[in-house]
Structure formats: structure tokens, C-alpha cells
N, C-alpha and C positions, 0 to 999 in steps of 0.2 A: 251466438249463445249469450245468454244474458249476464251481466258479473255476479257473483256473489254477493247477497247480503247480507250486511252483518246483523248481531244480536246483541241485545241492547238489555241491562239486567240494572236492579237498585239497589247497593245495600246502605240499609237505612240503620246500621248497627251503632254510631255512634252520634246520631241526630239529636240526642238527649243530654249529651256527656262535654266534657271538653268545655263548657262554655258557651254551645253552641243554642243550648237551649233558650237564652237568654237576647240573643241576639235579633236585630227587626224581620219580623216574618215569620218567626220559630215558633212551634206551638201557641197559635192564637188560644188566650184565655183555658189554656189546658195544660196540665202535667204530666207527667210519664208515671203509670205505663196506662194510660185512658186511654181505652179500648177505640173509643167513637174516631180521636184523631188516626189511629194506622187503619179502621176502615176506611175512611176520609183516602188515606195514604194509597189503600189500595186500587180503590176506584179511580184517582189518578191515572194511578200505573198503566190501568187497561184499558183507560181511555188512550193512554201512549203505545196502545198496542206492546208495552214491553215481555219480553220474554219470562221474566222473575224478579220476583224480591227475596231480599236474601238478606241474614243477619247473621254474624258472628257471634261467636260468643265466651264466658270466660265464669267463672263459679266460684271464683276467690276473690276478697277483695285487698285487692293492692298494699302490699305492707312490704315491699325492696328498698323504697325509699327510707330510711333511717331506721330499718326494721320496724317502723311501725305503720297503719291502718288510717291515718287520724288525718295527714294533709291529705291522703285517697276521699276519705268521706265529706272533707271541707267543701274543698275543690269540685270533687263530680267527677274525678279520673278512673274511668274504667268501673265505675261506681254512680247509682244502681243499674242494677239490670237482675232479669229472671228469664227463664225460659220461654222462649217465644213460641214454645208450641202452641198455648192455648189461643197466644193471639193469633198466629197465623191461621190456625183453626176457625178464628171468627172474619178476621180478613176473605177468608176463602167462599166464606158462606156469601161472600158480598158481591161475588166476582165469579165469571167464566170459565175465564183462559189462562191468566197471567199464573205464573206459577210460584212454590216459595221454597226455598233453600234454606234450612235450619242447620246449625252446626253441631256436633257432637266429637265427641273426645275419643279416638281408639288407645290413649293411653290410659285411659281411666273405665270406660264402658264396658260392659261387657256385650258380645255379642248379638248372644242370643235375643235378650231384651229390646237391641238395638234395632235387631232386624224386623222384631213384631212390631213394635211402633212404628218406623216408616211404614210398613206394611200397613199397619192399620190409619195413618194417616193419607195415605195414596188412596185409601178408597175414602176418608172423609171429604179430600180434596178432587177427586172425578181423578185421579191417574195426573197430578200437580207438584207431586212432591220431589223433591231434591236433600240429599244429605251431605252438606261439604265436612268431609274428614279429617281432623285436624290432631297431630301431635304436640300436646301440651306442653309449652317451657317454662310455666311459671308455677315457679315453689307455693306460692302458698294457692294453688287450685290441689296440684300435688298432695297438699296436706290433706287438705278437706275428704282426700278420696283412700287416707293411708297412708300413703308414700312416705317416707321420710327422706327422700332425697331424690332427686329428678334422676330420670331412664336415661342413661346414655343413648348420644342422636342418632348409632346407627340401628340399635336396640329398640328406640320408640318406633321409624320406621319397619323394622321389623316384626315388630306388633301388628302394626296397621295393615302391612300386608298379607299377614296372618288372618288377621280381623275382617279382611274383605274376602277373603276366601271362603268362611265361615257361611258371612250374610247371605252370599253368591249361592250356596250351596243348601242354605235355608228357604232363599225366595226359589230358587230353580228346584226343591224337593216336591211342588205342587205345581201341576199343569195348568194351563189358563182355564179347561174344559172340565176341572175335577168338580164341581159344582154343577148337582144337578137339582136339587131345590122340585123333587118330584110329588108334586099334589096327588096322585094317581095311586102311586106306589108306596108315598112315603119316605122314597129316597132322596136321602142328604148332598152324598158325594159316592164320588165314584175309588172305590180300594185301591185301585188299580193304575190310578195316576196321580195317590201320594205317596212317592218315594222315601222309604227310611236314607236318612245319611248318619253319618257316625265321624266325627273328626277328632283326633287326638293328634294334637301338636306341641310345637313350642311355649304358649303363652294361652291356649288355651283346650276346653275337651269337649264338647257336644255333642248331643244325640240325632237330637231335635225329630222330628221334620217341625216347624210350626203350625198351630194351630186355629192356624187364620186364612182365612181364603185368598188364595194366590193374588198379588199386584195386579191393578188396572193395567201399569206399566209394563209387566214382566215383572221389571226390578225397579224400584227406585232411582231417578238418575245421582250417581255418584262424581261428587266435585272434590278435587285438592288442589292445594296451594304450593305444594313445595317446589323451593327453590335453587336450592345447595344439589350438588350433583348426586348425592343419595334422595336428595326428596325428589329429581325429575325423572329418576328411576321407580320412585314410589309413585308418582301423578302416573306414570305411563303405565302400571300397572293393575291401580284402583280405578284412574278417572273415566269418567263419559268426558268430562268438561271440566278442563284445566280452568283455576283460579290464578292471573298471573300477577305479579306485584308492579307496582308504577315507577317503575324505574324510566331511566332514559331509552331511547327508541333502539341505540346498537344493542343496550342489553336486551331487550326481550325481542329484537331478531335472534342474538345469541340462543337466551331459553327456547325460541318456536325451532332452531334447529337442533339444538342437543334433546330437545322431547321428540321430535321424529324423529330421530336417530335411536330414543330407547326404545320408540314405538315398533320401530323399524326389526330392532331388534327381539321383541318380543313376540312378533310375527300380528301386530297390528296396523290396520291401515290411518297412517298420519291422518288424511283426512277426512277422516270421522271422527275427529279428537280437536274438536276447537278452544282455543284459548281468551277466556275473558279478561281482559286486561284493567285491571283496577282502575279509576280514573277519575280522581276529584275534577269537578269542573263544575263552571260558573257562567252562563251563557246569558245574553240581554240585547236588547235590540241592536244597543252600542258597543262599543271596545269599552266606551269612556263608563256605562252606568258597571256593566261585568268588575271592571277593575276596582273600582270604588265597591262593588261587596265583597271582591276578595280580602281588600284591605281590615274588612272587619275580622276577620281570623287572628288577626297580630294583637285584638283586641280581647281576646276571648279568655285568657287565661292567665293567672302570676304565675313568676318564676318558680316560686313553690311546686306547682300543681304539673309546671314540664318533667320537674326533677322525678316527680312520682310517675308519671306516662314512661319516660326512658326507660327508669328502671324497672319497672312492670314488662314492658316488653321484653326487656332484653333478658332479665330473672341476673340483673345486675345493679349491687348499689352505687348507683352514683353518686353519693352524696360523700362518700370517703377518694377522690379522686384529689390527687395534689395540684399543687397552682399550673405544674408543672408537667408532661408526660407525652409521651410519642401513642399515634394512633396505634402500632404494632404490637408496643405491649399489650396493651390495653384489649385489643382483638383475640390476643393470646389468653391473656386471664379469662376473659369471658367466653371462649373456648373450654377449657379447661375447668371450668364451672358447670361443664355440659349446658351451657344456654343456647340461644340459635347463634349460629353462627352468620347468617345472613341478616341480622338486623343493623341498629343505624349504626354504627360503628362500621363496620365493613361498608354500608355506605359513604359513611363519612371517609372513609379511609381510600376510597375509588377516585373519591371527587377529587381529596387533597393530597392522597399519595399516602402511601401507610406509613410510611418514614417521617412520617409531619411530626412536629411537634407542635402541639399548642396548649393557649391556657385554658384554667379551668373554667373563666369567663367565656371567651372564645367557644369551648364546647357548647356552653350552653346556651349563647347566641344561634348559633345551629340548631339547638335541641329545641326552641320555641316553634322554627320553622319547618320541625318534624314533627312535633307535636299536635301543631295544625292544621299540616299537612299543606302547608303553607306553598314551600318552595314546587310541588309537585301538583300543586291545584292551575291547570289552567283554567284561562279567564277570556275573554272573548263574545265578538259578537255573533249572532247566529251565522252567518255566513265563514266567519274564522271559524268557528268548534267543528262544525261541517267538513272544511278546508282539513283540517286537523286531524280529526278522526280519519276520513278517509286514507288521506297519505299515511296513516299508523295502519289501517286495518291492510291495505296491500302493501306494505314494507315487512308487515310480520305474516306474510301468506295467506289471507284472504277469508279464514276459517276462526274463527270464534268470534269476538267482538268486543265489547267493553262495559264493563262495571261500575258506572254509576257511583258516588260514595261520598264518604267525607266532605258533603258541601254544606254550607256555611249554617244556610234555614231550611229548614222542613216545617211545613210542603211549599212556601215560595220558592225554594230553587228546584224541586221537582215538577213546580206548574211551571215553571220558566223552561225546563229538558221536553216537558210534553206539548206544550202548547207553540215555543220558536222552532228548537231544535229538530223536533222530530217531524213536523211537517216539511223542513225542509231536505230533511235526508229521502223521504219520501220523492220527491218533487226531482231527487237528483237518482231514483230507483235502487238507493243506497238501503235502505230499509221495508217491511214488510207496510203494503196496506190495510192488510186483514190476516187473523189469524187463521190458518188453514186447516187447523187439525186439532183433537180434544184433548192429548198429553204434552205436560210439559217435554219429554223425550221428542213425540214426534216434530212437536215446533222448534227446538233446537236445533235439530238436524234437517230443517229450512232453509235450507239456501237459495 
């Protein structure tokens, strides 16, 4: 029997931001958000035969750091950006196969809405589209949508879960075959296989059915990220395709078993639930040219511009932090803040032990090489990322694959994944030759 091969995805969501864009290779003679270069981007992709492109995203601009907006706009931290729909909408028109994963907010969106648009996007894109679902922790996205104070984390989860119920029951109200488009007769659709649904719940109350012709897909495939043992109850619930973070190799053995175990428990089959494991990398002929681009990362941004990244993620200001302080508190406070609780701090606190104390220097020595994504970006020649990858993709059970990201230039370091990298996972039957089939669904579940 032949092994498993894995699946291979890009998200290109912070290509423009961080510094990056400035860097050798990065946006030849163009700015963001110019359309020409992510077609460019995408054509790429499916020349790498990749599974998806896929972009995060975030609707507020950064203002944790010293309560204000202003080193966010300086800098380019997490600032600009706009909704990728309409690109990936033109991306798509360029391309086959490859698929695209947009993100959207189940603590801010409303359902309904939400569900027509991938719908309606599934059929722009041939049955391509992807929705990763994210619960918002930062205050000022919060604002912009009402809020006046962020959802408690087990509360935002519980939305979401609510939330997928909804769409489930919006795209499942219309059968694949309700579409009858009769010249003859005149008939449109058939009465008979769109079902009314009605939900009244927690967080929200809909009638529906929608008013749009059922998914190429079925459904949309649905992607989440969560990490904290309430979020890998929510991935095991919402996801087709777990989004998983770049941690070290024991942690996300750890997450592939505690997700088959919710899975398990939910009375889904583990493996039809694969895990993309986020994965800055930098691949080149040599060890020695790889290392030498990663080193431009350390390059990319002032101290300034970390401070506002941290605390944008975390929905924590760090700029009020004493010379002085133990990871513990600090873990505790920004708990208590309702922020994620799995961001860098708890990382940092793994690495060095949450009883560390260090200075406020010290954190932010750290926080440059999170910023960057520095300390988590491997670097390698084509044969090492090969090496690499494999031993991760059967250490974490053989089923999803990895996520592409945070690399240095775009599109140099994406024509360097497609043109070294992936010719040789080929060559070792670690990767697909040819796309086999017309939805992003059914190529994901390619093995």
C-alpha cells in the first residue's frame, strides 16, 4: 500500500506587512494590494500543484501598543490589509485547481450573510473555496463591530459553534439536484428539495433556507485554528481541516492526539480530519544561501514595530510592563483580560518555565524573534526541508500536512517551495503529481 501524501497549502497573509515587503525578492516594482502580483502568486501555486492559498485576516488597526494606532501605521504591523475576497475572486479566474481559504470572524459575523457568500463564492471559484473560522481577540476589531469589550474565551467558542450549526443547516436546506433550469417548462427549481430550517438558539435566530443555489462542494470546506483545550473541542467540531500552529514537534504530536480524541468523542473519524501545520520555511539549493535569507528577517523591523505586533496579538499592552516581572503573572493578567491564552507568553513561558523571571529587555529580545517568526522559520537546503517535513508529517500521523507562511519574500521564496522543494517530495512519492479531482474538498482528502 502506498504512504500517505501530504498536502501542501500557502498562506500569503502577512507577505506585505512586518517589513517583509521591502526585502530582496518581495514585491518586484509593485505595492499591495496590486491585483497583477497575487495573480502572479497564484499561478505559482498551481504550477506547485499546491492544495490552497489561504490568507488570515484582521479589520482593526492595531492600537494595544500605547493605546494608540500610529507606530501600527508607521511600521506596517498588521497594517494594511482589506478583504481578500475580491482578490481571491480574481486569483481564481487565473487558475484551475488550487484552492483559497478566506478567513472570517464567528464572533463578529453574522451567519446568515456568511453562509451566502461562501456559497456564492464556491460557485465563482468551480467548488475552491475554503472558510477558516476564527475567534477574534483583539479589542479594537471588537470595536469596529460594537463590542465594547471582548467575549469571554469560552463564550467566543461557543458562538462559533453555534455559528457552524447555522451555515451547516443553511448549505444542507438545498439539495445538489434542486436546480432544474427547465427551457421546456420554465421550471427554475424543484419545491421539493429546498427545505425550510428555523434555528433559534443562544447567539443567534434564523429562518432561512438561502437563496442561492446549493454548493458545488456540498459545503464549503471549513478550517480552524484552535489551540487551547476549548479550541481543539471547537476544531473537532466545526473543522474539515484543522489549521495547526508551529510549535515544536512534541507539541503538535500532543494537539494530533488530543484532536482525535475530541474527534473520537464526537463520534468522528480521526482520519478524515487532517492537520495543516503552519510552517515558515526557507528552502535553497544550499544550507548556506537558505540561512543567509533567513537572517534577513532579524532585519525587517524596529523595536517599535515588535512592541505593536505582541500586543496586537495578544489584545495586551506591552508597553506598560516593568523592568521587572515573572512569566506567571504576566500569563495570569493576560488571561484575565480575556485575551488568547495560547499566545507568546505561554509560549515563552514553556520554553523558559513560567516561574522565570526576566527583564523587560530580555522579553523583547524574544519578541523580535516572534515577530518575525524568526526562531520557528526553518531554513534548509532542498534535501534538509524534504528530510524535515517528512519526519513531522509521520511523527504527527500522516494526515494533513503543512502550511506554507511567514516567509521572508514573496514570490522568491514561493518560486523557491515550487520549483526545489516540491519537485523533490515528488520524486520521494511524498507529494501529489497531478491534481486529481475538481474541488478543493475532494483534493484534500487525497491521499
Amino acid at each position: 500500500m502506498a504512504k500517505p501524501r501530504m498536502h501542501l497549502a500557502f498562506d500569503f497573509s502577512y507577505t506585505h506587512m512586518g517589513g517583509r515587503w521591502r526585502l530582496p525578492g518581495a514585491w518586484p516594482g509593485r505595492t499591495f494590494p496590486d491585483v497583477a502580483m497575487y495573480e502572479d502568486v497564484a499561478r505559482i501555486a498551481e504550477r506547485g500543484l499546491l492544495d490552497m492559498l489561504f490568507s488570515g485576516d484582521g479589520t482593526g488597526v492595531p492600537d494595544t501598543w500605547r493605546g494608540s494606532r500610529d507606530a501600527a501605521i508607521e511600521w506596517g504591523m498588521n497594517w494594511p490589509r482589506q478583504d481578500l475576497n475580491p482578490i481571491m475572486v480574481a486569483m481564481s479566474r487565473v487558475t484551475k485547481h488550487v484552492g483559497y481559504g478566506l478567513t472570517y470572524s464567528s464572533t463578529f459575523m453574522h451567519p446568515y450573510y456568511t453562509a451566502r457568500l461562501m456559497n456564492s463564492l464556491d460557485h465563482v471559484t468551480g467548488g475552491r473555496i475554503a472558510m477558516n473560522l476564527v475567534t477574534s481577540t483583539r479589542r479594537s476589531d471588537a470595536a469596529n463591530f460594537g463590542f465594547d469589550a471582548l467575549m469571554e474565551h469560552g463564550a467566543r467558542y461557543d458562538r462559533m459553534e453555534e455559528f457552524t450549526d447555522v451555515c451547516r443547516k443553511l448549505w444542507d436546506a438545498t439539495e445538489a439536484d434542486a436546480m432544474l433550469w427547465d427551457h421546456a417548462t420554465g421550471r427554475v427549481g424543484d419545491p421539493a428539495k429546498v427545505r425550510g430550517m428555523s434555528h433559534h438558539g443562544r447567539f443567534f435566530k434564523v429562518e432561512g433556507p438561502l437563496n442561492t443555489p446549493p454548493s458545488p462542494q456540498g459545503r464549503p470546506v471549513l478550517i480552524q485554528a484552535g489551540g487551547s483545550p476549548r479550541g481543539i473541542r471547537a476544531s473537532a467540531y466545526v473543522a474539515d481541516h484543522v489549521f495547526g500552529a508551529d510549535m515544536a514537534l512534541p507539541s503538535q504530536v500532543k494537539q494530533r492526539h488530543a484532536l482525535d480524541q475530541a474527534l473520537t468523542d464526537l463520534g468522528r473519524d480521526p482520519a478524515s480530519v487532517g492537520i495543516l501545520w503552519q510552517t515558515p520555511i526557507v528552502v535553497r539549493e544550499t544550507e548556506r544561501e537558505a540561512l543567509a535569507q533567513k537572517e534577513r528577517l532579524l532585519t525587517a523591523v524596529p523595536a517599535e514595530a515588535v512592541g505593536v505586533y505582541l500586543s496586537y496579538n495578544a489584545g495586551y499592552d506591552f508597553s506598560s510592563l516593568p523592568e521587572r516581572f515573572s512569566l506567571a503573572e504576566l500569563q495570569a493578567e493576560i488571561v484575565a483580560s480575556h485575551a488568547s491564552p495560547v499566545g507568546f507568553v505561554h509560549v515563552l513561558s514553556q520554553k523558559l518555565g513560567a516561574e522565570t523571571t526576566i527583564t523587560r529587555n530580555e522579553f523583547f529580545e524574544h519578541g523580535v524573534r516572534e515577530a518575525t517568526s524568526y526562531d520557528t522559520t526553518i531554513a534548509g537546503s532542498t534535501t534538509q526541508m524534504a528530510d524535515l517535513l517528512q519526519r513531522k508529517f509521520e511523527a504527527t500521523g500522516s494526515r494533513g500536512g503543512f502550511m506554507f507562511g511567514h516567509i521572508v519574500s514573496l514570490p522568491a521564496d514561493l518560486v523557491a517551495i515550487v520549483d526545489l522543494l516540491v519537485p523533490e517530495l515528488q520524486r520521494r512519492g511524498a507529494f501529489r503529481t497531478a491534481y486529481r479531482y475538481r474541488t478543493l474538498r475532494e483534493n484534500l482528502l487525497d491521499s
